[in-house]
C-alpha positions as CSV (number, residue, x, y, z in Angstrom):
1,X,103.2,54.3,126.9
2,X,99.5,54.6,125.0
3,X,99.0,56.7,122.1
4,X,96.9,58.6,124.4
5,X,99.8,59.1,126.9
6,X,102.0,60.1,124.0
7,X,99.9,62.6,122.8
8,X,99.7,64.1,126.1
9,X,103.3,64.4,127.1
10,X,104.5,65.6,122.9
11,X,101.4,68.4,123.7
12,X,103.1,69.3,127.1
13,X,106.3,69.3,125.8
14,X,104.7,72.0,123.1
15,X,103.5,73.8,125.7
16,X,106.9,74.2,127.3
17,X,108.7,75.6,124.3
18,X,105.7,77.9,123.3
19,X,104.5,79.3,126.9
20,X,107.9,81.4,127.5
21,X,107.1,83.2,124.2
22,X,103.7,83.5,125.2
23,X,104.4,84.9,128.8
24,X,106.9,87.9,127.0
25,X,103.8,88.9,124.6
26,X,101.4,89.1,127.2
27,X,103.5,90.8,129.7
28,X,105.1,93.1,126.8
29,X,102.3,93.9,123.9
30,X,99.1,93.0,125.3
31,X,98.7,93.8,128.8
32,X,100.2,97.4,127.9
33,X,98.4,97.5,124.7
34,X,94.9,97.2,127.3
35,X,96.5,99.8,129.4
36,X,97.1,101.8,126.8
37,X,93.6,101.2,125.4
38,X,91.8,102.2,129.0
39,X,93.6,105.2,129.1
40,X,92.6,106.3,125.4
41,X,89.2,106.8,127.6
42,X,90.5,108.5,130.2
43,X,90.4,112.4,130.0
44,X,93.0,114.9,130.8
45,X,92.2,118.3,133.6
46,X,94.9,120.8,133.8
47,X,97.8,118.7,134.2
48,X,96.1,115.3,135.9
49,X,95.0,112.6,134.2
50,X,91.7,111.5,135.4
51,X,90.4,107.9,135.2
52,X,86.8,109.2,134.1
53,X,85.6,106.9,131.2
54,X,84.5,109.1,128.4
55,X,84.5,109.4,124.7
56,X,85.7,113.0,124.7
57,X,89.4,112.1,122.6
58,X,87.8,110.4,120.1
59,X,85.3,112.8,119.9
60,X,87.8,115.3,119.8
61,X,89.9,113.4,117.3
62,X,87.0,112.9,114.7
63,X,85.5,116.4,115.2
64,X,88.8,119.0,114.6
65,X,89.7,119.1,111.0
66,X,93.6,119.6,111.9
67,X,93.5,116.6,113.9
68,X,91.5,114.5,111.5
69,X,93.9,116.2,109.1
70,X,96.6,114.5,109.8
71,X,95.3,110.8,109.8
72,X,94.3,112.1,105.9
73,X,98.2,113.1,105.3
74,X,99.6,109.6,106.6
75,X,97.1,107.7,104.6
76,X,97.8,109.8,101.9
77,X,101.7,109.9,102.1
78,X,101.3,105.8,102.7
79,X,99.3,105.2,99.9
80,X,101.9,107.0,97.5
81,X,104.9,105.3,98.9
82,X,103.7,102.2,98.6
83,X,102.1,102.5,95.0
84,X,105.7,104.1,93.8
85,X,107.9,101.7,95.8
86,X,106.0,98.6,94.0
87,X,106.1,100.1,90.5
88,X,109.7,100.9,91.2
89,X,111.1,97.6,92.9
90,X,109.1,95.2,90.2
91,X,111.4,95.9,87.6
92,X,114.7,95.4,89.8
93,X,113.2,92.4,91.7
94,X,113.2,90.7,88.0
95,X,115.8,91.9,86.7
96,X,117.9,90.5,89.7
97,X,115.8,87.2,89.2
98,X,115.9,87.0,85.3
99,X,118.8,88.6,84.0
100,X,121.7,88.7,86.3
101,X,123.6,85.7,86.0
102,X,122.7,82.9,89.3
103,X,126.3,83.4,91.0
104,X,126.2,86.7,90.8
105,X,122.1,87.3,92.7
106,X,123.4,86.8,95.6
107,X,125.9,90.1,95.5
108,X,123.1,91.7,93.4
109,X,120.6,91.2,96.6
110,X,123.6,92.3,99.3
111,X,123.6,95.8,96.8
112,X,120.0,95.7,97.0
113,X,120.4,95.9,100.8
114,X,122.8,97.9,101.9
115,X,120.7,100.7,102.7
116,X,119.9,98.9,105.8
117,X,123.1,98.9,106.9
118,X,122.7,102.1,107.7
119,X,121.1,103.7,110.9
120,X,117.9,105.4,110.3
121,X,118.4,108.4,111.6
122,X,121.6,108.5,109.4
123,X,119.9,107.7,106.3
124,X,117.1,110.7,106.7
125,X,119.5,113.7,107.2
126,X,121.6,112.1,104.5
127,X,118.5,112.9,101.9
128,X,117.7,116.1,103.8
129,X,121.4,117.1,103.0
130,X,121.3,115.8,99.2
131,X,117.7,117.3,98.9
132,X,118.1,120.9,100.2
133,X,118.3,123.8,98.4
134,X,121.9,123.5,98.2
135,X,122.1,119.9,98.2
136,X,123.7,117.7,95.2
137,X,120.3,116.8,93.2
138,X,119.8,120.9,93.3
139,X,123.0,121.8,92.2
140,X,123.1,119.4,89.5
141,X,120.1,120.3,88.1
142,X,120.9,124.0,88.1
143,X,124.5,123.3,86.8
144,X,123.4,121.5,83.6
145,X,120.9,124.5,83.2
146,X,117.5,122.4,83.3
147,X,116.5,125.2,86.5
148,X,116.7,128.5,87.3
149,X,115.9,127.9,90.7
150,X,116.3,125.4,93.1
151,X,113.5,123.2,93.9
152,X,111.8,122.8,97.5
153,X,112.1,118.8,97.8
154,X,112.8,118.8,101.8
155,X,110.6,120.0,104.6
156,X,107.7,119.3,102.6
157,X,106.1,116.0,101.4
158,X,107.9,115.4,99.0
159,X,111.1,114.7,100.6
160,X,109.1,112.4,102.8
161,X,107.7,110.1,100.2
162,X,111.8,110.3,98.5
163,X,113.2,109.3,101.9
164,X,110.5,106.3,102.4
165,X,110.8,105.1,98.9
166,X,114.6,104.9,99.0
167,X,114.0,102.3,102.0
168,X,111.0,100.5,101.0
169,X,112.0,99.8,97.6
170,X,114.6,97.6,99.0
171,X,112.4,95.5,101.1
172,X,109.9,95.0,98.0
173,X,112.5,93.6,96.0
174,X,113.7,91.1,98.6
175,X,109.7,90.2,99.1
176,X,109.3,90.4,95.5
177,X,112.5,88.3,94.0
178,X,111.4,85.4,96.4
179,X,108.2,84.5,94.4
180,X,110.1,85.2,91.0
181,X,113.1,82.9,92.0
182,X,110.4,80.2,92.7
183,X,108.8,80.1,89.5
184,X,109.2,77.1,87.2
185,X,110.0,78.1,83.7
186,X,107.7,75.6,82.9
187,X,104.5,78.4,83.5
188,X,106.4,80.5,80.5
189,X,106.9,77.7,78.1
190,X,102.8,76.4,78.4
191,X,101.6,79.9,77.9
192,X,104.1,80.5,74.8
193,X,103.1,77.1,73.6
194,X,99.0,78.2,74.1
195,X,100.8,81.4,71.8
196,X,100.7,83.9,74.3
197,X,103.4,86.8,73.5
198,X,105.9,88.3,76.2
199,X,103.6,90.8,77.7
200,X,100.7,87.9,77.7
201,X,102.7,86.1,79.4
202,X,103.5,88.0,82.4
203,X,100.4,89.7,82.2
204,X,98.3,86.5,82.7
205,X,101.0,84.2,84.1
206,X,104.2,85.9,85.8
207,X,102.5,88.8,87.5
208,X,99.2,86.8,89.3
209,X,101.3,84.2,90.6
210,X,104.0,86.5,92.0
211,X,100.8,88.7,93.6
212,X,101.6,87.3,97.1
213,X,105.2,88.5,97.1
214,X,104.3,92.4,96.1
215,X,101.2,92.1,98.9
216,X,103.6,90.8,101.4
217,X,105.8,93.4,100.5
218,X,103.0,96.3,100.2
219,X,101.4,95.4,103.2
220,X,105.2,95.5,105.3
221,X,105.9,99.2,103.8
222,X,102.3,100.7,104.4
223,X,102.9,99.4,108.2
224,X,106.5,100.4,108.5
225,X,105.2,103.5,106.5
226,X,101.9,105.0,108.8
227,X,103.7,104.5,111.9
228,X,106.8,105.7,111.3
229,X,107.7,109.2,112.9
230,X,111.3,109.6,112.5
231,X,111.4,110.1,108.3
232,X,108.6,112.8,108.2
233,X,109.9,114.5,111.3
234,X,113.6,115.0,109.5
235,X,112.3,115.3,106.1
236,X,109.3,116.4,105.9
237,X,109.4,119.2,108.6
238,X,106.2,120.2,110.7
239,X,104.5,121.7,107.6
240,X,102.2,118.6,107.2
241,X,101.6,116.7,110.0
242,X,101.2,112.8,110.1
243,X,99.8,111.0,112.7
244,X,102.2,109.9,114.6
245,X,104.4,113.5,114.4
246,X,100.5,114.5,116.1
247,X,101.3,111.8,118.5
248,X,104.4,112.4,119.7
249,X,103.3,116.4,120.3
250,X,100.3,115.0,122.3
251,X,103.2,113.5,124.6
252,X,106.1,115.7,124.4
253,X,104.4,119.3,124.5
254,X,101.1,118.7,126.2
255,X,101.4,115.8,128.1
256,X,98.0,114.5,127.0
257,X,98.7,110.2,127.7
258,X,94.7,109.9,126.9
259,X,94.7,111.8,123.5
260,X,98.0,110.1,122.7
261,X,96.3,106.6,123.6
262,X,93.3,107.1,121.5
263,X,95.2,108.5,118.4
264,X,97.8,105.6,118.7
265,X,94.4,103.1,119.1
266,X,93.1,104.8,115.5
267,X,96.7,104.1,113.9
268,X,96.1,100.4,115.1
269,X,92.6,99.9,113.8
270,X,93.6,101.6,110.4
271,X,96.5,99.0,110.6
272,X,94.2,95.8,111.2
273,X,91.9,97.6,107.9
274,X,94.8,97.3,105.5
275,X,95.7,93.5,107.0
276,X,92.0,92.5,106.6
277,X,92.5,93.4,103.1
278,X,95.9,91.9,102.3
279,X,94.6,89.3,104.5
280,X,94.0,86.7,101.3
281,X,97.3,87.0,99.9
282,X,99.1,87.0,103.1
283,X,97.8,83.3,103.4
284,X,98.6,82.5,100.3
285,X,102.6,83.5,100.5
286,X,102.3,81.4,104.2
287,X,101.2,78.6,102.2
């Protein structure tokens, strides 16, 4: 058999093993995802849908405050999580990496993740339990005297940025301890011997070359983070709605598929924003 030949049959043979993958995402994500792209064009009358191709949704979308509203709150809630989660997992990611003994990580990372063990929905009225007003983070508080009152912390946003930062924080450190654990400890003895201190050090050293791991990281929570309707919806109430709580009412109460479409079409393009600008250190962890 030629080279030629051989090429041939190895680049038929990698057909084979990639086309029934390819089949299952074009039949499952993007033939829908067009569906569900046409319709964000259709319009709704009374109670039919009507294949008329308009802009009126996104029209509608970008000119009602309460709707434009609540693409503000998600981006808002988002950004928060994500800035707290990454200031919050650093310091256990390297602590896990640089101070707990190497037979012991591995336990140390099973710890780390045994919130996800636990069923979602499970995990969200567990912290609307601890955080009502006459939940266990109240009581103690007003037992040792430090309130008078007890404070709102659920159906608001503030029990929706406790419940996402409970989960994501987890998922950073996993991202995060996987760029420390690869660092040679070579790195810290050339910058102590160019007389860099401890701060230096990982200022200069540690912290750019384990960038990749807390973009990876970021760029997984402020996904899982936008779109996620369940943790807002238990802890946050309807006071301030996110987009996809805004979704999910276009569906369940009006029944408006095109409005739901082109809302769910705005979450994607805001999605495909914050990928185009992780996109530089996502290549860099791939590589």
């Amino acid at each position: 058999m030629t080279a030629t030949a051989l090429e041939r049959a190895e680049r038929r043979k990698a057909w084979g093993f990639a086309l029934p993958a390819l089949l299952w995402t074009v039949a499952f994500f993007l033939i829908p995802f067009l569906y569900m792209a046409a319709i964000s064009f259709w319009k709704r009358e009374g109670r039919v849908i009507v294949a008329s191709w308009t802009l009126d949704n996104y029209n509608a979308f970008f000119g009602k405050a309460h709707l434009l509203k609540a693409l503000f709150n998600s981006l808002e809630v988002t950004a928060t999580v994500t800035v707290i989660s990454v200031v919050l997992a650093y310091p256990l990611a390297w602590i896990i990496a640089e101070r707990v003994p190497r037979r012991w990580q591995r336990f140390a990372l099973i710890m780390a993740i045994l919130p996800f063990w636990t069923s979602y929905v499970v995990r969200s009225y567990s912290w609307l339990l601890v955080l009502s007003k006459g939940g266990v983070v109240n009581q103690a508080l007003l037992w040792t005297g430090l309130l008078a009152e007890p404070l709102d912390l659920s159906a608001n946003r503030t029990g929706t940025v406790i419940g996402f930062v409970h989960f994501f924080v987890m998922l950073l450190t996993l991202t995060i301890y996987a760029n420390l654990v690869q660092l040679s400890p070579n790195y810290r003895r050339a910058a102590a011997d160019l007389g860099a201190n401890g701060f230096q050090t990982f200022w200069h050293v540690i912290l750019p070359l384990t960038l990749p791991g807390i973009m990876v990281g970021a760029f997984l929570t402020f996904v899982l983070c936008i779109g996620d309707y369940i943790t807002p919806q238990i802890l946050g109430g309807n006071n301030e709605l996110v987009l996809p709580q805004l979704i999910m009412l276009q569906l369940g109460r009006r029944a408006d598929f095109p409005m739901a479409a082109a809302l769910s079409l705005v979450l994607m393009v805001v999605v495909t924003i914050a990928y185009l600008a992780c996109a530089r250190w996502l290549k860099m962890e791939r590589t």
